[in-house]
VOPAGU-2260 file (C-alpha; in pm, 1 decimal, decimal comma):
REM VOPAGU-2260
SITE   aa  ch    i         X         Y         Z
SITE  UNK   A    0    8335,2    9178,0  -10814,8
SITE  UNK   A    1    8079,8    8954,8  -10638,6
SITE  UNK   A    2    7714,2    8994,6  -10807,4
SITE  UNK   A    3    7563,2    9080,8  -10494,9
SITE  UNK   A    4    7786,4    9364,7  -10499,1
SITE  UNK   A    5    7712,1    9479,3  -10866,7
SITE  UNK   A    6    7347,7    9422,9  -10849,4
SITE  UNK   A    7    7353,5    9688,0  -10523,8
SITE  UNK   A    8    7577,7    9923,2  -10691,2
SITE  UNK   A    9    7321,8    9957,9  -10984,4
SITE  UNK   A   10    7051,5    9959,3  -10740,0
SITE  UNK   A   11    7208,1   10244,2  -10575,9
SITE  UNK   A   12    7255,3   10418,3  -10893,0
SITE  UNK   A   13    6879,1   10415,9  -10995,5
SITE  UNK   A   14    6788,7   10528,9  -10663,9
SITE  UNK   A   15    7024,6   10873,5  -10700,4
SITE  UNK   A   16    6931,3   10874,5  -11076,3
SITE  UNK   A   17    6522,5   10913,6  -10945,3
SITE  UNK   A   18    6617,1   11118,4  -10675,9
SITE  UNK   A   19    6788,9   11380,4  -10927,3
SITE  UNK   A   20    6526,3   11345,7  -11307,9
SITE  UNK   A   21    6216,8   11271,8  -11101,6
SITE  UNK   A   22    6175,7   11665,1  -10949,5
SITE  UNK   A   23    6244,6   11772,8  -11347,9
SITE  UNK   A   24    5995,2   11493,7  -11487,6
SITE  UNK   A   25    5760,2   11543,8  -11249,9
SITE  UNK   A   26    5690,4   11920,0  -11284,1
SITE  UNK   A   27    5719,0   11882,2  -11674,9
SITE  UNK   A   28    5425,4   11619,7  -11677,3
SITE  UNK   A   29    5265,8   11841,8  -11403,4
SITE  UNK   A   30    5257,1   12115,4  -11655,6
SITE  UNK   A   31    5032,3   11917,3  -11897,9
SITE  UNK   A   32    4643,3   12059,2  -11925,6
SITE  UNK   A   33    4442,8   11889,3  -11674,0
SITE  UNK   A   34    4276,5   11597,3  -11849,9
SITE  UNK   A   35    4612,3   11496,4  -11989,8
SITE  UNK   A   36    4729,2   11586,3  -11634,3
SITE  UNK   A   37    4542,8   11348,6  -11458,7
SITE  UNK   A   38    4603,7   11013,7  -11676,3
SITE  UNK   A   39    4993,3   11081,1  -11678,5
SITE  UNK   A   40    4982,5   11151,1  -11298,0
SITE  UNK   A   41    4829,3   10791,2  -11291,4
SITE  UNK   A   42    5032,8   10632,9  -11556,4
SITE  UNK   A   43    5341,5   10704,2  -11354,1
SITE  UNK   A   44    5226,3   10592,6  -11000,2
SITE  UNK   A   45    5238,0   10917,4  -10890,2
SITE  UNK   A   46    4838,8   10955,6  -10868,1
SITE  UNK   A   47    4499,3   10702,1  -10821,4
SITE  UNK   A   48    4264,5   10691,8  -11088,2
SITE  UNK   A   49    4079,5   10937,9  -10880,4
SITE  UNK   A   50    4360,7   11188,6  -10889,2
SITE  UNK   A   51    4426,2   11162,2  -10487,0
SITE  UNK   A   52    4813,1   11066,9  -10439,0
SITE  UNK   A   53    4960,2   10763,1  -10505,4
SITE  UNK   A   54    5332,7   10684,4  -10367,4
SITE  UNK   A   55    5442,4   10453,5  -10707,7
SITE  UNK   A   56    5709,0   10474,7  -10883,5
SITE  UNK   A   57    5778,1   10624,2  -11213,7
SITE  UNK   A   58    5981,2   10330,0  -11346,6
SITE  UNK   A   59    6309,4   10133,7  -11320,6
SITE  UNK   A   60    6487,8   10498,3  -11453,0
SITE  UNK   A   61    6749,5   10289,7  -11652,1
SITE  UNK   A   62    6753,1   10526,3  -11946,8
SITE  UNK   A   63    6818,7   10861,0  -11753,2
SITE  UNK   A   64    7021,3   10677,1  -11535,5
SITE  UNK   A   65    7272,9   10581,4  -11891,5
SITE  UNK   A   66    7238,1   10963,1  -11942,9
SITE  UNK   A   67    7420,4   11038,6  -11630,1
SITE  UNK   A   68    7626,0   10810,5  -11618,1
SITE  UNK   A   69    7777,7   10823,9  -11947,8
SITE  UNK   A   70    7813,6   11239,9  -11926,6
SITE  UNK   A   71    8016,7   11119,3  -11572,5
SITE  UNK   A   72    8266,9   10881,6  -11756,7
SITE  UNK   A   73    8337,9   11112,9  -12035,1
SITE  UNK   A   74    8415,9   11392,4  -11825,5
SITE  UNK   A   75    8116,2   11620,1  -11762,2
SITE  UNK   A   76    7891,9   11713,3  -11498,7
SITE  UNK   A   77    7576,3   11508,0  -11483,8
SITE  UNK   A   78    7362,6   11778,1  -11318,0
SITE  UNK   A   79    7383,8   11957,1  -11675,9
SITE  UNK   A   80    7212,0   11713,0  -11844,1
SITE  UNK   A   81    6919,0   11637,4  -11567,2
SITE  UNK   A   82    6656,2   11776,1  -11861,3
SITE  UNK   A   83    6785,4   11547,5  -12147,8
SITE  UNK   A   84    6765,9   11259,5  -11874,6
SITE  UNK   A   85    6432,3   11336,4  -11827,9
SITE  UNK   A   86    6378,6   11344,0  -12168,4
SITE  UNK   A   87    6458,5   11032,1  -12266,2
SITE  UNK   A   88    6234,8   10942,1  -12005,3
SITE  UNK   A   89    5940,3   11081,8  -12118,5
SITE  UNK   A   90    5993,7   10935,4  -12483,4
SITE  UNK   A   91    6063,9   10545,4  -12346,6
SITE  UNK   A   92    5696,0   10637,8  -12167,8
SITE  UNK   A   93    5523,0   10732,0  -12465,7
SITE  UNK   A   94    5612,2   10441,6  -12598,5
SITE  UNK   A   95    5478,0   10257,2  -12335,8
SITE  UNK   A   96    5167,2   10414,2  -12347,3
SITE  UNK   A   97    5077,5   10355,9  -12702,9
SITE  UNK   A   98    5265,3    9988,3  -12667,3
SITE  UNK   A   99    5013,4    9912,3  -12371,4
SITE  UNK   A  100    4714,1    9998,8  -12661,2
SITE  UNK   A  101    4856,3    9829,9  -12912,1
SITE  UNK   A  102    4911,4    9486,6  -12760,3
SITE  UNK   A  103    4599,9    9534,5  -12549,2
SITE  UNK   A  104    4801,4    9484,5  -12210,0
SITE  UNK   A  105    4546,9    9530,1  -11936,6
SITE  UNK   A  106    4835,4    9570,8  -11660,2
SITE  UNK   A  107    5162,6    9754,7  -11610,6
SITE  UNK   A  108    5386,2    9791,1  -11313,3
SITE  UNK   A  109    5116,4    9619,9  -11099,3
SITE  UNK   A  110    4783,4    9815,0  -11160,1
SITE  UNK   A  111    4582,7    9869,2  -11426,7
SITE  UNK   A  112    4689,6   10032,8  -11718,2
SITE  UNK   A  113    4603,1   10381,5  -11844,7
SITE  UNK   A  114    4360,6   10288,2  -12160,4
SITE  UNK   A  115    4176,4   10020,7  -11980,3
SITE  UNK   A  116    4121,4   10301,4  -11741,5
SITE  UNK   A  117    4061,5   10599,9  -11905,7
SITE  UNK   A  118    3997,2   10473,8  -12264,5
SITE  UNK   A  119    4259,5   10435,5  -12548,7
SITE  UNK   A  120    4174,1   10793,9  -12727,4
SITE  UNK   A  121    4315,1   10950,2  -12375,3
SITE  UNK   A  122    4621,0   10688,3  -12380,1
SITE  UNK   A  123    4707,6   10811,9  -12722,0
SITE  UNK   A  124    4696,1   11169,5  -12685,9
SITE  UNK   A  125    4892,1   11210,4  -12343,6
SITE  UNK   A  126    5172,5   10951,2  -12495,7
SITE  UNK   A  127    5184,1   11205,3  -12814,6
SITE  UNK   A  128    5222,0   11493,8  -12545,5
SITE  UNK   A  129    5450,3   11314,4  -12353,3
SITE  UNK   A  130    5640,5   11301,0  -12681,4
SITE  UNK   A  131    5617,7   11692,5  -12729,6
SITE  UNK   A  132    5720,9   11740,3  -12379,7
SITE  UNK   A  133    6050,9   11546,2  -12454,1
SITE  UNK   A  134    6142,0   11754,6  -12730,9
SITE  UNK   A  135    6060,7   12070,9  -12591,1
SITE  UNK   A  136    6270,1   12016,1  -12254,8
SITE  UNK   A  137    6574,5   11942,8  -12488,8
SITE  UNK   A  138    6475,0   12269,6  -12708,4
SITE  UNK   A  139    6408,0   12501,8  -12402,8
SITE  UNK   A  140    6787,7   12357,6  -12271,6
SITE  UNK   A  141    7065,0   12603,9  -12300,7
SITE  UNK   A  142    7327,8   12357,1  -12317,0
SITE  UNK   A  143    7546,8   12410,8  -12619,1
SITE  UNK   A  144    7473,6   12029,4  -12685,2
SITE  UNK   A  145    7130,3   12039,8  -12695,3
SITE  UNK   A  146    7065,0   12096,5  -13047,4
SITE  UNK   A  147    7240,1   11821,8  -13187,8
SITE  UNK   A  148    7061,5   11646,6  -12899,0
SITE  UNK   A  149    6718,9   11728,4  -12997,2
SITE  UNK   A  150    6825,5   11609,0  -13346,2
SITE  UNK   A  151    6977,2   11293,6  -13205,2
SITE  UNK   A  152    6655,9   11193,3  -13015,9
SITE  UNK   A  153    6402,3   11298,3  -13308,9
SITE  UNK   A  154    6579,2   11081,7  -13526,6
SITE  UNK   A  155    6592,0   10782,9  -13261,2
SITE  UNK   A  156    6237,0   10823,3  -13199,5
SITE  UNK   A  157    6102,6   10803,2  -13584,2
SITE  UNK   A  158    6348,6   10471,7  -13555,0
SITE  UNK   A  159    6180,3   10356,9  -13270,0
SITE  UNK   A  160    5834,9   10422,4  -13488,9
SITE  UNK   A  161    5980,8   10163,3  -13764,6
SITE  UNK   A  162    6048,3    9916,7  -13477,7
SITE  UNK   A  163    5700,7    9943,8  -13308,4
SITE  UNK   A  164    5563,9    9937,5  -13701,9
SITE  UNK   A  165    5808,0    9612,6  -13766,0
SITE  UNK   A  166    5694,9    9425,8  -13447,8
SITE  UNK   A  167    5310,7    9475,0  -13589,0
SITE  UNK   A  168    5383,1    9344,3  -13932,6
SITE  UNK   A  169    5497,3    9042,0  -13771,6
SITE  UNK   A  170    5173,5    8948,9  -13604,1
SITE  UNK   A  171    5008,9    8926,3  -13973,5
SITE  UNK   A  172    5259,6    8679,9  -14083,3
SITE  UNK   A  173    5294,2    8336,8  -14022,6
SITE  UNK   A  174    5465,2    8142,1  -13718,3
SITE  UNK   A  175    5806,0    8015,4  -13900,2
SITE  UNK   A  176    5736,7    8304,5  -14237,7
SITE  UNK   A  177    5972,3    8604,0  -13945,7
SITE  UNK   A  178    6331,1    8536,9  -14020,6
SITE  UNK   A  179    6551,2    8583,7  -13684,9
SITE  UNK   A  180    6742,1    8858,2  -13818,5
SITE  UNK   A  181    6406,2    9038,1  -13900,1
SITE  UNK   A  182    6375,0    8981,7  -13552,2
SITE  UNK   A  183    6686,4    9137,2  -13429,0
SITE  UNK   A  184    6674,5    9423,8  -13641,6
SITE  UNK   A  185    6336,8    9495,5  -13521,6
SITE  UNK   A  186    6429,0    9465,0  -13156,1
SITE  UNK   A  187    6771,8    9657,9  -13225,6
SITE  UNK   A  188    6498,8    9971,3  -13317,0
SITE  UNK   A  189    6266,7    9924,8  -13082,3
SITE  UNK   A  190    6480,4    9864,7  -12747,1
SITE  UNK   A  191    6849,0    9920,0  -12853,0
SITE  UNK   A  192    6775,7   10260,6  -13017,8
SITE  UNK   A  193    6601,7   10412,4  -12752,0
SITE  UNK   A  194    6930,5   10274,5  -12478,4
SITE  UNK   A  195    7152,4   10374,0  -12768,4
SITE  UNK   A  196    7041,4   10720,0  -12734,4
SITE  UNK   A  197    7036,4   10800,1  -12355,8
SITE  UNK   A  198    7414,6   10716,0  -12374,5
SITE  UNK   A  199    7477,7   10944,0  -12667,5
SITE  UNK   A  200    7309,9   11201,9  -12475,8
SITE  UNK   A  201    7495,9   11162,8  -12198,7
SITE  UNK   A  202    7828,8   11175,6  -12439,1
SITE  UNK   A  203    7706,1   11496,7  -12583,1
SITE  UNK   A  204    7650,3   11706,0  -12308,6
SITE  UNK   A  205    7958,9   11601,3  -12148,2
SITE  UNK   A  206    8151,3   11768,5  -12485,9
SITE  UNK   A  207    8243,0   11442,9  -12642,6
SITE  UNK   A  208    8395,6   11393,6  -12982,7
SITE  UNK   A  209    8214,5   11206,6  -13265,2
SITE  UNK   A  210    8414,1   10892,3  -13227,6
SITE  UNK   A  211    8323,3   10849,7  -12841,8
SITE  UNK   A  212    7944,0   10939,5  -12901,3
SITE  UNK   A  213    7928,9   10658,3  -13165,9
SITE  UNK   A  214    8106,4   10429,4  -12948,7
SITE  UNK   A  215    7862,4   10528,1  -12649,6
SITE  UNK   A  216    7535,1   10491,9  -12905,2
SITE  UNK   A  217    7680,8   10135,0  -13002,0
SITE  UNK   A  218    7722,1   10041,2  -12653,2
SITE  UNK   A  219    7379,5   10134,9  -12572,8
SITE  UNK   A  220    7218,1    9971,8  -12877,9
SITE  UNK   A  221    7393,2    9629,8  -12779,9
SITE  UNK   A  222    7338,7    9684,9  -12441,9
SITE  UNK   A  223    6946,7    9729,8  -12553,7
SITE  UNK   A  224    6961,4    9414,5  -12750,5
SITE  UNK   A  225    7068,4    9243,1  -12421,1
SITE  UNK   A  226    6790,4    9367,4  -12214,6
SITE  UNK   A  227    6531,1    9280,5  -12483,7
SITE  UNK   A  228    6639,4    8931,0  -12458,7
SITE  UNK   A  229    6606,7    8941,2  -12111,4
SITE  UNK   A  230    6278,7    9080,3  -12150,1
SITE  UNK   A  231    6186,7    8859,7  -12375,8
SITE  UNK   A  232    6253,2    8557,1  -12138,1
SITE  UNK   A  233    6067,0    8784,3  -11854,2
SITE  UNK   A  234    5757,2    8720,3  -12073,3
SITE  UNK   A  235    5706,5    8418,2  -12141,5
SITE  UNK   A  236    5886,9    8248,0  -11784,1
SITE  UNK   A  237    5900,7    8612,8  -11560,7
SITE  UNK   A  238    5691,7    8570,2  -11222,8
SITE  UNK   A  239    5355,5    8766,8  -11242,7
SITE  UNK   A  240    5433,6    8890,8  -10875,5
SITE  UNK   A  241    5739,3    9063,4  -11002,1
SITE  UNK   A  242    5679,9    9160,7  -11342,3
SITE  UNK   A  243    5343,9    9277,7  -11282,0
SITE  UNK   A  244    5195,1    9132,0  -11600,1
SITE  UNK   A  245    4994,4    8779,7  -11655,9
SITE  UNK   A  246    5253,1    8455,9  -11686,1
SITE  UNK   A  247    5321,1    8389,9  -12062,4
SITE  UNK   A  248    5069,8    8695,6  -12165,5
SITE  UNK   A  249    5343,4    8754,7  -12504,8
SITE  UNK   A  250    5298,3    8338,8  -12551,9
SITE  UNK   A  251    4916,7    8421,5  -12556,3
SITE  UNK   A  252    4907,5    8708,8  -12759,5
SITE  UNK   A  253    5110,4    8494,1  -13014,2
SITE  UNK   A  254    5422,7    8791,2  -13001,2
SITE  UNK   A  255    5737,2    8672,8  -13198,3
SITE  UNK   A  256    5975,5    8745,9  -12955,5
SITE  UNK   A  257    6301,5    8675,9  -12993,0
SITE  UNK   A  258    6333,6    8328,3  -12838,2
SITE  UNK   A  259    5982,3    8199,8  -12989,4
SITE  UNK   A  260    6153,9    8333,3  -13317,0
SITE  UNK   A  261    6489,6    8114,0  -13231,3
SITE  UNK   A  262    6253,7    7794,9  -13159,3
SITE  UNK   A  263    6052,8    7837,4  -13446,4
SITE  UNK   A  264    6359,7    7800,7  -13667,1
SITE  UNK   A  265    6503,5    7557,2  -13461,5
SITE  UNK   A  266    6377,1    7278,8  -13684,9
SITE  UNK   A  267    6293,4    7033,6  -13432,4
SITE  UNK   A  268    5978,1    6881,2  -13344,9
SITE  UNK   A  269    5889,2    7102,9  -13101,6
SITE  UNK   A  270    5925,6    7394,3  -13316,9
SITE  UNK   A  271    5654,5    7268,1  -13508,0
SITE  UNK   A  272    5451,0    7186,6  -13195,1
SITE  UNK   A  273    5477,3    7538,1  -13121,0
SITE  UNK   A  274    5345,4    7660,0  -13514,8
SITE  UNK   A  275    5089,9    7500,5  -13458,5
SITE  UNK   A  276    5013,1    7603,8  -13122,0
SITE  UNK   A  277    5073,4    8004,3  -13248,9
SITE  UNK   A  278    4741,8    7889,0  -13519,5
SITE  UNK   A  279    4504,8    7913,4  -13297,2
SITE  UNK   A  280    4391,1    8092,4  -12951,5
SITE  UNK   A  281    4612,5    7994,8  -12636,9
SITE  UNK   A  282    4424,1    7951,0  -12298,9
SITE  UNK   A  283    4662,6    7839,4  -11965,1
SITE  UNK   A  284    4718,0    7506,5  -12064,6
SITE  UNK   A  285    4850,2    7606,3  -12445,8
SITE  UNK   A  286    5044,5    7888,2  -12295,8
SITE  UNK   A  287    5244,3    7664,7  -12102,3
SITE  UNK   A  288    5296,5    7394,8  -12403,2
SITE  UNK   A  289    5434,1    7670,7  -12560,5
SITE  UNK   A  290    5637,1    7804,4  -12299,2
SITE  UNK   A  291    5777,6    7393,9  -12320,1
SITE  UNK   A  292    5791,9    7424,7  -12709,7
SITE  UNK   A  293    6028,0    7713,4  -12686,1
SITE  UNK   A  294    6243,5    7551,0  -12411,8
SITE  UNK   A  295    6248,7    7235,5  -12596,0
SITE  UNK   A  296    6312,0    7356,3  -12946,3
SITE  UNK   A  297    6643,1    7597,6  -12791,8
SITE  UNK   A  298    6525,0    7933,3  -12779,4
SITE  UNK   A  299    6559,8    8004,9  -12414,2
SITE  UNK   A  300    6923,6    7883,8  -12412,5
SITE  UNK   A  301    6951,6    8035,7  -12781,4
SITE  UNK   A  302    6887,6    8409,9  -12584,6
SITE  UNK   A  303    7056,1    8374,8  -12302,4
SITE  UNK   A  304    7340,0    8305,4  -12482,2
SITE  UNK   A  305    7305,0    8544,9  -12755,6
SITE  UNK   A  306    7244,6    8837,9  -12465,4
SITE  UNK   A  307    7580,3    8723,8  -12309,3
SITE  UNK   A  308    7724,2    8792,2  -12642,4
SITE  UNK   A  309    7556,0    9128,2  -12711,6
SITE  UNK   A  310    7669,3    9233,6  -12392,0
SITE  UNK   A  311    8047,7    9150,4  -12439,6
SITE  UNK   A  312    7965,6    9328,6  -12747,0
SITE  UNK   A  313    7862,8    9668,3  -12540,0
SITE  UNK   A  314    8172,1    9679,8  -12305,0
SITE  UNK   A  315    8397,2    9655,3  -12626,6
SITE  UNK   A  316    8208,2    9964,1  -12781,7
SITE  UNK   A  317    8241,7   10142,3  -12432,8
SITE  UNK   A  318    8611,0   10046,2  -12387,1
SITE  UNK   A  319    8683,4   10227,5  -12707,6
SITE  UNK   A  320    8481,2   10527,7  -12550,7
SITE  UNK   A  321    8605,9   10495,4  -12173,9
SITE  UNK   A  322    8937,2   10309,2  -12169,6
SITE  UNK   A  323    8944,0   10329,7  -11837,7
SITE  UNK   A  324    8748,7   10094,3  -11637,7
SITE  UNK   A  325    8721,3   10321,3  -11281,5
SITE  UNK   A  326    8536,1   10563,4  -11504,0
SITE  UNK   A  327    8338,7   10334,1  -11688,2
SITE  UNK   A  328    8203,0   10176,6  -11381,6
SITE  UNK   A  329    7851,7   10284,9  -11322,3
SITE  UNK   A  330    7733,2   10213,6  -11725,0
SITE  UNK   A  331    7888,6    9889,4  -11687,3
SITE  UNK   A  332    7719,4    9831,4  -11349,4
SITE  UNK   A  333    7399,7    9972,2  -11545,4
SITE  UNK   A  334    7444,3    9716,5  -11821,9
SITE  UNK   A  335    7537,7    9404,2  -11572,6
SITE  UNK   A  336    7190,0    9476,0  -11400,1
SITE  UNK   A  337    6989,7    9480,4  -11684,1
SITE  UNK   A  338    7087,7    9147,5  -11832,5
SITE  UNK   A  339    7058,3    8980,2  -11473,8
SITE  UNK   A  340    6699,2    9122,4  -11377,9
SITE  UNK   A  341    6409,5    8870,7  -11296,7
SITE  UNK   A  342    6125,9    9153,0  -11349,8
C-alpha cells in the first residue's frame, strides 16, 4: 500500500476517533469546578486564556484512537468503549500537564502553555483532577470490563510515575554515567506503557481472552517505543512550525533522549564533543553542535533504525492477537503513522 495512502487512512481514523471521544471528553472536563474548568478548557484548545472560545484541538487522539481500534479487530463494538477512550485520554494529558512543569516547556501545540499562564500550582492540580476524572469515567462505566480496566490503567499510570521519576534522575547524572538500556526501560514506562494500555483497553471491552490482551499490551508498548524514538528525533531536528516547540529545546535542556543516549556511547569523538557540550549551558549555536554531535557520533541513524525494529516487533505481537490482517488494519495504519510523523 502506497504511503500516501496509509498516512490518509490514519488521518481519517483520528478524525472519526475525535469526532466520537471528544463529545465524552469534553463534557467530563466541562464538569470540573470552575477554576480547574477554565485552565483545562485552555489546555485543550478548546478555550483562550480569557475563557471566550477557542476552535483548537484537543490533540493528535492516537491513544483513544488504539482503544477503538483494537476493541474493532477483536470483535467488539467500539461505541462501548467511547468512556475508556476518553480515559486514556485524559491520563496521557495529565501527564502532559505536569511534564510541561517539570521540564519548564513554555509552549505546547502552538500557544503558550498552561503553567506559564496560569501558574504551576493550577497546572498541577487540574492534571491531578484530570487524573481522577480518568478513573472515575472507567468506575462510573457499566461495562462488564471495566473493572479489570480501571485496574489495568491504575497500574499503568503508577508505571508511567516510575518513568516520569526515571527520566528526572537522569538529569542529575552525568552525560555518558545513563546506560542505553536505562534509557529504554525508562522510555518503555513512560511512552510504551501508556500506548500499551489503550490497546489492552480496547481488547478488554471487546471480551478478549488473556492471551490476546497481552499480545495487544505488547504491541502497544513496542509500538510506544517506536513513537518515542520518533519523538525523540522530533526534538532535537522537528520544525518549530510543526511541532510547536523551540528547535533543539530537549538539546538545550540537556534531556537524555534516546539518540543523545546512543551518541554518547557511541565512543567516537563526537560523542565526547557532545559531553562536553551537555557540561555547560547551550545557547543556538551549542544547540546545533550538538544536534551535529549526535548525527555524527550515530544516534540519529542508531533510532531510526532501532524504531524500525520496535515496530516489526509490534505487528508480530498483534499478529498473534489479530491473525488476520483485514481486521488488523486500522492499529497497523495507527502504528505506520506514528513512526512516519514529522510533528
Amino acid at each position: 500500500m502506497p504511503e500516501a495512502v496509509e498516512g490518509r487512512e490514519a488521518v481519517e481514523l483520528l478524525e472519526r476517533t475525535r469526532t466520537v471521544v471528544n463529545p465524552r471528553l469534553r463534557s467530563t472536563v466541562e464538569s470540573l469546578p470552575g477554576s480547574m474548568r477554565r485552565v483545562a478548557m485552555y489546555h485543550f484548545g478548546w478555550e483562550h486564556a480569557d475563557g471566550t472560545p477557542a476552535g483548537g484541538q484537543a490533540g493528535k487522539a492516537i491513544r483513544p484512537a488504539l482503544v477503538l481500534a483494537a476493541a474493532t479487530a477483536l470483535g467488539g463494538r467500539p461505541e462501548t468503549a467511547v468512556q475508556a477512550a476518553a480515559a486514556v485520554e485524559l491520563v496521557h494529558n495529565f501527564t502532559l500537564l505536569h511534564d510541561d512543569v517539570i521540564d519548564e516547556d513554555a509552549t505546547r501545540r502552538h500557544r503558550p502553555t498552561a503553567w506559564t499562564v496560569f501558574g504551576t500550582p493550577d497546572a498541577i492540580v487540574v492534571g491531578d483532577a484530570l487524573l481522577a476524572l480518568a478513573l472515575r469515567l472507567i468506575a462510573d462505566d457499566d461495562h462488564p470490563a471495566s473493572s479489570a480496566a480501571s485496574a489495568r490503567l491504575a497500574a499503568c499510570v503508577i508505571e508511567l510515575c516510575a518513568g516520569q521519576q526515571a527520566d528526572c534522575a537522569f538529569e542529575h547524572r552525568g552525560p555518558q554515567d545513563v546506560s542505553l538500556d536505562e534509557c529504554l526501560d525508562m522510555a518503555m514506562a513512560k511512552t510504551g506503557a501508556l500506548l500499551g494500555c489503550a490497546c489492552a483497553l480496547g481488547a478488554l471491552y471487546a471480551g478478549a481472552g488473556e492471551e490476546e490482551v497481552a499480545a495487544m499490551d505488547a504491541f502497544g508498548r513496542e509500538a510506544g517505543l517506536a513513537f518515542q524514538l520518533i519523538d525523540d528525533l522530533i526534538g532535537i531536528w522537528g520544525d518549530p512550525g510543526r511541532t510547536g516547540k523551540p528547535v533543539g529545546a530537549d538539546l538545550a535542556a540537556h534531556k537524555k533522549s534516546l539518540p543523545v543516549v546512543a551518541a554518547l556511547g557511541s565512543g567516537t569523538p563526537a560523542a565526547a564533543d557532545l559531553a562536553e557540550l551537555y557540561r555547560a549551558p547551550m545557547g543556538a549555536a551549542a544547540v546545533r553542535r550538538a544536534a551535529e554531535a549526535v548525527d555524527l557520533a550515530g544516534g540519529r541513524d542508531w533510532a531510526q533504525i532501532h524504531a524500525a525494529d520496535r515496530m516489526a516487533r509490534a505487528v508480530d505481537h498483534l499478529s498473534r492477537a489479530v491473525p488476520d490482517p483485514t481486521a488488523a488494519g486500522d492499529l497497523l495504519a495507527l502504528a505506520e503513522f506514528v513512526t512516519r510523523r514529522t510533528s
